[in-house]
N, C-alpha and C positions, 0 to 999 in steps of 0.2 A: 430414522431409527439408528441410536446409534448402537456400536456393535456389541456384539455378545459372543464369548468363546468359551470352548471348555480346554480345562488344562489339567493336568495329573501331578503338577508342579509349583511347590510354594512358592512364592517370590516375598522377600524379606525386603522390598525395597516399594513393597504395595501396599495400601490398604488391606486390609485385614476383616474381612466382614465374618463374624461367628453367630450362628445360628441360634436364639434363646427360644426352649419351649417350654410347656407348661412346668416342670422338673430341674430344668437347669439344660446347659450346654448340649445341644443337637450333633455338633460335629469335634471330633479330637482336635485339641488346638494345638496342643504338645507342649512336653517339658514345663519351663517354666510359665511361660505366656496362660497354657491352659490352667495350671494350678492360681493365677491370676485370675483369671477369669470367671473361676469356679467359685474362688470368692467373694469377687464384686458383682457380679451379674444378680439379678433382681428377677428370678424366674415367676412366670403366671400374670406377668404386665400385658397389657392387649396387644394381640397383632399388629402389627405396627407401625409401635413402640419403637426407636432408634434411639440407644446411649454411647455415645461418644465416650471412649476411653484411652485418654493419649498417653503417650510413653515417649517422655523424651530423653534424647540418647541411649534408645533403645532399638531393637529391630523386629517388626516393622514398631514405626513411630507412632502410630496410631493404628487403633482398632474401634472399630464400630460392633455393636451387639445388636441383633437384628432379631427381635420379640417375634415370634409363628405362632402365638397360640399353642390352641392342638398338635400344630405339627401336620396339619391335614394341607390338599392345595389350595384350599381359599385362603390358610394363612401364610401362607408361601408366595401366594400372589399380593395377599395386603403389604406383606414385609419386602417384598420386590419394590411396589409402585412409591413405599415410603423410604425406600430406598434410593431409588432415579429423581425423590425432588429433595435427598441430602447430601448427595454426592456431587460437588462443585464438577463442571464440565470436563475439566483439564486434570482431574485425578485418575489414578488408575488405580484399581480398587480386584482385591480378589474375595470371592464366596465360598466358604466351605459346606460342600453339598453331600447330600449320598441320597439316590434313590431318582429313580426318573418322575416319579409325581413332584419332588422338590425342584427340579430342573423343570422342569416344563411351566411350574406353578407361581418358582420366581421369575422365570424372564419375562413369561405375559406378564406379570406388576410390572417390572421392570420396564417394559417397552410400552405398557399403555401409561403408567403415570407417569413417563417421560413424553405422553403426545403434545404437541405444539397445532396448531393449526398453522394449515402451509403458508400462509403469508405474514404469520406473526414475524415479532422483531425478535424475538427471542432467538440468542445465537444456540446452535442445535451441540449435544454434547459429542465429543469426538475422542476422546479416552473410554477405551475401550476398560469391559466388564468379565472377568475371568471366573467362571465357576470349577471351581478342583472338585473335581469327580474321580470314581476309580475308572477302569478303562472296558466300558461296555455300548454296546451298539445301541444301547437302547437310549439310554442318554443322550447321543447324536440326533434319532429320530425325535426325543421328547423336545430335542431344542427347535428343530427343524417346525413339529406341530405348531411352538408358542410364537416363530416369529411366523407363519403363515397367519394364523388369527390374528396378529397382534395389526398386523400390515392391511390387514382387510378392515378391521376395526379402526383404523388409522384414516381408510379410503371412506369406511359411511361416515365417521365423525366428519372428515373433511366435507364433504359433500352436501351431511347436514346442516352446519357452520357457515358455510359460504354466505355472503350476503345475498341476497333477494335484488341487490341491482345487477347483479351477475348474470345467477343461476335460475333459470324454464327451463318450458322443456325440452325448447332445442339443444342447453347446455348440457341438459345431465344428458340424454341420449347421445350426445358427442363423446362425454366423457366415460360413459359406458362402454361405449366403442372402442373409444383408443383405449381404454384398460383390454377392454377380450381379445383388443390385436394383440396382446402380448400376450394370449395363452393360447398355445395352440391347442386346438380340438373344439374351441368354444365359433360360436356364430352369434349376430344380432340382426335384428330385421326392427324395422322402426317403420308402423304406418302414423299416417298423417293425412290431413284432407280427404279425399274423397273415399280412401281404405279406412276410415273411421264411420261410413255412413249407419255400419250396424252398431254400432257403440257408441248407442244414444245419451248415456249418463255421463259420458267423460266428455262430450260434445258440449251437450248442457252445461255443466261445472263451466268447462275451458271457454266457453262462450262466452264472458264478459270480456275476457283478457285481451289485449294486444298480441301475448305469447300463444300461440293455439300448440291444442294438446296434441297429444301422440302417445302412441303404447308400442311400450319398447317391449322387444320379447326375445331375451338373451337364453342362450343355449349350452348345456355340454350336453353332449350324446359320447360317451366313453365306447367302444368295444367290448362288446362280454357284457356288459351291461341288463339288467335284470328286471331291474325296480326303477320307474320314474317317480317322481315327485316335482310336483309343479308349486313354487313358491310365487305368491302374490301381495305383492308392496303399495300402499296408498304411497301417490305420490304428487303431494298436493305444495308447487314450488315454493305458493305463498298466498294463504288463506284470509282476506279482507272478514268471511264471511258471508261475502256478495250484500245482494240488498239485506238481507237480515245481517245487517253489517255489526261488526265483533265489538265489544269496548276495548278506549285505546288500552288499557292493562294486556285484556285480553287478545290481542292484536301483536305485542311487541315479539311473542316468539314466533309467531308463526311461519318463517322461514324452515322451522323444523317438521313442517306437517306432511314433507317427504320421507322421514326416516325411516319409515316401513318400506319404501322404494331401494334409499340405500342400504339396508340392511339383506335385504335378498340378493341383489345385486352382487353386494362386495363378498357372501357366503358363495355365493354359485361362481363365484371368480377363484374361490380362494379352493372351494371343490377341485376344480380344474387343477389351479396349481401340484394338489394333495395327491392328481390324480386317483380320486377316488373313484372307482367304480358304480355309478349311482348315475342314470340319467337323469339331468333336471332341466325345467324351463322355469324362468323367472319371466313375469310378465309385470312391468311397471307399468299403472297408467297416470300418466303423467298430465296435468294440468294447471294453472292458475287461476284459485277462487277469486277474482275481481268485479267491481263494483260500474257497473256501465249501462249504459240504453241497451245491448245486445245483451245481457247478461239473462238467466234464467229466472224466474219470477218464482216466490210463495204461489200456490196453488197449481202451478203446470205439471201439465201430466207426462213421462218421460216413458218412453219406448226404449227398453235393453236388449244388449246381443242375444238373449236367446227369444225375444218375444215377449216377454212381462214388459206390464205397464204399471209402472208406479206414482203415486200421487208424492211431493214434496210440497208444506207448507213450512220447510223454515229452510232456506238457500244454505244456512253454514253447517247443515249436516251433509255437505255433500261427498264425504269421504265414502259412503257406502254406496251414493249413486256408481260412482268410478270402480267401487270396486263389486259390485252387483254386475257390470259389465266383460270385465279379468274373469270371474266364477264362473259366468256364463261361458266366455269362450273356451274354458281351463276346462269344460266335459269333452269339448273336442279333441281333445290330446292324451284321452284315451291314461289318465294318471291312476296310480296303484295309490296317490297320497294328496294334497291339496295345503296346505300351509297359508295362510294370510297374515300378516303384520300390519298395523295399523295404527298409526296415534287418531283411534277415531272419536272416542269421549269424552267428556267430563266428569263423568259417572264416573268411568275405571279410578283414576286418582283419587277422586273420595271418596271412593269404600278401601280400596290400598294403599294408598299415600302415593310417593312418590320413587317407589324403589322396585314397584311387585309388578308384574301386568297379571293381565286379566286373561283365562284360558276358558277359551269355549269348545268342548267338544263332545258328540253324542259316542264317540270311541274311547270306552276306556283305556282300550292298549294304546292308543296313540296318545292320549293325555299323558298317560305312564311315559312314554318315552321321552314327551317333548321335556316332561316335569324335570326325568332323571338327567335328560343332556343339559339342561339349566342350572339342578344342581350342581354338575362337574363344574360348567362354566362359569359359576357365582352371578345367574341370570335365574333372579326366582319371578316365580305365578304362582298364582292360584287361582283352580277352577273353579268355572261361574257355572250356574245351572241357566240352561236352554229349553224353559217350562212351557212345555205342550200346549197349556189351555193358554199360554200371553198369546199365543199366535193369532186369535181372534179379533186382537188390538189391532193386527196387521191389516184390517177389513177396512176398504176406503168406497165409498160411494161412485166415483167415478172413476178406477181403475182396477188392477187385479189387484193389488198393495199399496197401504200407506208407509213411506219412506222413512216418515220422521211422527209416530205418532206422540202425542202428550202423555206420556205415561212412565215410570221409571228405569232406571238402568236395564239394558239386557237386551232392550228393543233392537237396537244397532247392531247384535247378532245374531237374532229371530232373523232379523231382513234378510241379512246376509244368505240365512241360509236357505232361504226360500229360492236362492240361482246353484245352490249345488247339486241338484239332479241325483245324476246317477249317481254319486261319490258322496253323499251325503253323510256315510256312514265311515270313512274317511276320510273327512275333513275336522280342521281344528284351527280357528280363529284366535289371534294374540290380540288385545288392546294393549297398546305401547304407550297412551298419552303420559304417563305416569315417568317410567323410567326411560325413556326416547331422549330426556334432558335432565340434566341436573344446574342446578344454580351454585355449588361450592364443588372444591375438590375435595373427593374423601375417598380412601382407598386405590380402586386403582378408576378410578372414575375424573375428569378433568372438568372444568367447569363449560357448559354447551353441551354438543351432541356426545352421548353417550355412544352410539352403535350398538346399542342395545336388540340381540338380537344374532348377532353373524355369529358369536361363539357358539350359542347355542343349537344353533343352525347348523354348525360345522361338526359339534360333538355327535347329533341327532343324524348324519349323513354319515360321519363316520362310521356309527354303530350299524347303521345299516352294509355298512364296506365292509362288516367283520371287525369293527373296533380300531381301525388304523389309526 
């Protein structure tokens, strides 16, 4: 990430970035530069939008116009991210700002449309970015918010990106770890073999693989602390399908069918960092769907952590086995709130394309909230209904629930919810298949893992800290 400062000081020997909104000029440019400005700038072009305006033998030499829209923080973020991919590395460049929603809204563009994945060749930018503001605390903390999201957004992309010769689940539990050794107040516990014997569904999944699974269960516990919320991540390293093995189309990304894993993960890191006030547990259950003679079969009946037996006839919907198992334990820990992320469907993506996820919740105040920290964070859903009478689809002949029955969208979160007990009424399921990836850059979004998810997450724990 490269840096970002605030400054109360023109410099005549920088770039020059001015602010375009729907009306014209966002920020004073002054004297003559501004009266320039006023009359070439092309006000009400989309968020953005960047035009190049050079001035030579002039000071500064160049200026850029930087299109916001509204003028709101989704356009402040769009014009940030199309900003960090016009700005040649080695310029230094200043932003004329005012308002902490603008500061907070350009740097996250700013620092996610400039993400890299850690091993690319791409050399990383190292001229620094100056936003002129006037001289207020708030600003300081707005900047401090967007490179915390930005950097945790940076840790699920990476994570979800990694390749699949890499990353199980011994990797991501390693890398989990050494990220919380650097926050103090955080803990992880990682079981594995014989401490999985009640976590029959992540057994099963992981049971074909070489890589055997494990459930990671990362912690902050703050002091004064009030409210828990237990965030629960599908974390599936790299999904074959198993015997109901994928087509190769459908096969090529599935390296990303972790992203609900790092997505909780890199929030409840990034909590800790914020020091916010909020106990949370994140429980990843981590696996590899693979194709082998040990592997779990179409019709076998699976035993979960809380005692439910569920029927499974198609092996690639095993993302809800795993997490049927996280639900179950997640009543033990006694939570005030329950959160799941998941790239678990196909459904989701084709009823919302590729931008929305899917919200399941019997809480409408928790729907409201998660909806309104999405909004902030330019992370939209829409809720799916959780109809009473489908429940009776869940009816299997030889268990107490069919896992994966033939029937339309929506099932995948009936299931679900038949392991949250006492919290029922408290809980609220994301399908991510949708926005977990993207195929082009656009906005402040990169091509691969999105991290779809940690802003949102981060605004939604905020607001419960009192809005920090």
């Amino acid at each position: 990430m490269y840096p970002i400062r605030l400054t109360d000081r023109l410099d005549d020997d920088r770039t020059r970035v001015v602010p375009i909104g729907a009306s014209g000029p966002l920020s004073h440019a002054g004297g003559e530069l501004g009266a320039e400005i006023a009359e070439l700038a092309s006000p009400g072009r989309p968020a953005g939008t960047v035009q190049e305006f050079p001035r030579p033998l002039r000071r500064p030499a160049k200026v850029l116009l930087a299109h916001v829209g509204a003028g709101d923080e989704a356009g402040w973020r769009t014009a940030g991210a199309a900003l960090a991919r016009e700005l040649p590395g080695d310029e230094e460049a200043q932003v004329l700002l005012g308002g902490a929603a603008s500061v907070r809204g350009l740097a996250e563009g700013l620092w996610l449309g400039g993400y890299r994945y850690r091993d690319a060749q791409e050399e990383p930018r190292t001229a620094a970015v100056e936003l002129v503001t006037g001289d207020s605390p708030a600003y300081a903390g707005a900047l401090r918010q967007a490179e915390v999201a930005a950097r945790a957004t940076w840790l699920a992309r990476d994570l979800t990106n990694t390749p699949p010769s890499i990353k199980n689940p011994d990797w991501i539990a390693e890398e989990v770890s050494g990220a919380a050794a650097k926050r103090p107040g955080t803990s992880v516990r990682v079981r594995a073999g014989a401490e999985l014997a009640r976590f029959g569904g992540l057994r099963a999944v992981g049971g074909g693989s070489r890589f055997k699974p494990c459930l990671v269960e990362l912690t902050w516990a703050p002091p004064g602390a009030t409210t828990h919320v237990v965030l629960v991540g599908k974390g599936i390293t790299f999904d074959s399908g198993g015997i109901s093995i994928k087509t190769r189309e459908g096969m090529k990304r599935m390296k990303n069918d972790m992203a609900g894993a790092a997505a909780v993960a890199a929030a409840t890191l990034a909590a800790a960092e914020l020091d916010l006030c909020v106990r949370i547990t994140a429980l990843l259950p981590l696996a590899e769907n693979a194709v082998s003679g040990s592997a779990y079969r179409p019709g076998d009946v699976i035993t979960h952590y809380d005692g439910t037996t569920s029927e499974t006839t198609n092996s690639d919907a095993e993302g809800r086995l795993v997490l049927a198992d996280a639900l179950g334990y997640a009543a033990e820990l006694d939570p005030d709130v329950v959160i799941d992320l998941a790239t678990l469907t196909g459904a989701a993506p084709v009823a919302l394309g590729p931008r929305i996820a899917a919200l399941y919740s019997d809480s409408d105040a928790l729907a409201t909230a998660l909806r309104d920290a999405g909004a902030e964070a330019g992370e939209r859903m829409w809720r799916m209904p959780l109809a009473a009478d489908y429940r009776e689809l869940l009816r299997s002949d030889v268990a107490d629930r069919h896992s994966s029955p033939t029937h339309g969208g929506g099932m995948a979160a009936l299931f679900l919810r038949e392991f949250t007990g006492p919290y029922a009424d408290r809980w609220a399921h994301l399908d991510i298949a949708g926005p977990a990836w993207t195929d082009s850059t656009e906005g402040e979004l990169t091509r691969g893992g999105t991290g779809w998810g940690v802003r949102m997450l981060l605004r939604y724990l905020s607001a419960l800290d009192g809005g920090q």
